[in-house]
C-alpha positions as CSV (number, residue, x, y, z in Angstrom):
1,X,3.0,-21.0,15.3
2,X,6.1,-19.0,16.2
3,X,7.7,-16.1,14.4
4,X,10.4,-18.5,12.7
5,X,7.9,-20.9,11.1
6,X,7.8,-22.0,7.4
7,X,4.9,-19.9,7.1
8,X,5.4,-16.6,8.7
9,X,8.8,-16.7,6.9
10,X,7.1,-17.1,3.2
11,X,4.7,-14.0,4.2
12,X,7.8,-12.2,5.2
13,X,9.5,-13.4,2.4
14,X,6.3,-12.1,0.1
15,X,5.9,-8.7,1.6
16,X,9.1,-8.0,1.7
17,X,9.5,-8.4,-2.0
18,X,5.9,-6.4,-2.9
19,X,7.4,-3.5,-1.0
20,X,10.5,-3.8,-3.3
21,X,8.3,-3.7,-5.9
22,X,5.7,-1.5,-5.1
23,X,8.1,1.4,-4.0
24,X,10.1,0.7,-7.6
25,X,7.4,1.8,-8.6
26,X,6.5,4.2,-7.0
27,X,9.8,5.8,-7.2
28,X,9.4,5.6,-11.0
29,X,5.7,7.5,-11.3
30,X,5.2,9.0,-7.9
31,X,1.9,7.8,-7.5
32,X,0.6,7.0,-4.1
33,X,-1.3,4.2,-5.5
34,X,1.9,2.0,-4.4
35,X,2.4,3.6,-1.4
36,X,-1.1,3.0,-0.4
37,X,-1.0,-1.3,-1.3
38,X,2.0,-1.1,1.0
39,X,0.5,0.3,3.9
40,X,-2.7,-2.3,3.4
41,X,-0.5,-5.2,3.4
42,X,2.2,-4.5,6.5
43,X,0.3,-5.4,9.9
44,X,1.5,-2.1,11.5
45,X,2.2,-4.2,14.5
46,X,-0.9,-6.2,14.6
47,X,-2.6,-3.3,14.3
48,X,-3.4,-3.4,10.6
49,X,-6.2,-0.7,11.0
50,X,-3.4,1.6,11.0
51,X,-2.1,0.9,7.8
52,X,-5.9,0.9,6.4
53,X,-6.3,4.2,7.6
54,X,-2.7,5.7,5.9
55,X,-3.8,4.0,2.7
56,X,-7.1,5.6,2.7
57,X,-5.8,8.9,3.5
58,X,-2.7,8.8,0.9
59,X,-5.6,7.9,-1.9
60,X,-8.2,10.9,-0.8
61,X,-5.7,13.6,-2.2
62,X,-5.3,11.2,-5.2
63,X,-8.8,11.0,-6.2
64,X,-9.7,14.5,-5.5
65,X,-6.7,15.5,-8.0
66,X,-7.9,12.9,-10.6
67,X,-11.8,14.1,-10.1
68,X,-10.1,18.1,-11.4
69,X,-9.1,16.3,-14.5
70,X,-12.0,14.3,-15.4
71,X,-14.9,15.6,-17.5
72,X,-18.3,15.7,-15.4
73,X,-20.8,12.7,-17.5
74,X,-23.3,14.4,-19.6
């Protein structure tokens, strides 16, 4: 299946509109929650390990600030 078939052209067409989206957001709450979907959905070149790894690195900051604000359980 070539670049310019019906299919790769919906996923296109579907990605394209979740980054939209998700950086909307993003822009809106600053949380790298959205940034991080992004970066798990684009195939970084076929290499979508790469966009795994920014995800996972964007979200470790994240959950160490939210661990400071939660209460340890009893």
């Amino acid at each position: 299946m070539d670049i310019f078939s019906a299919s790769n052209k919906a996923t296109y067409d579907r990605r394209k509109k979740m980054v939209a989206e998700r950086w909307a957001e993003y822009e809106g709450d600053q949380n790298p929650i959205h940034l991080a979907a992004i970066c798990r959905e684009l195939p970084f070149f076929d290499h979508p390990q790469v966009g795994q790894e920014i995800a996972r690195l964007l979200l470790a900051d994240f959950y160490k600030e939210l661990d400071k604000l939660s209460e340890p359980c009893p």
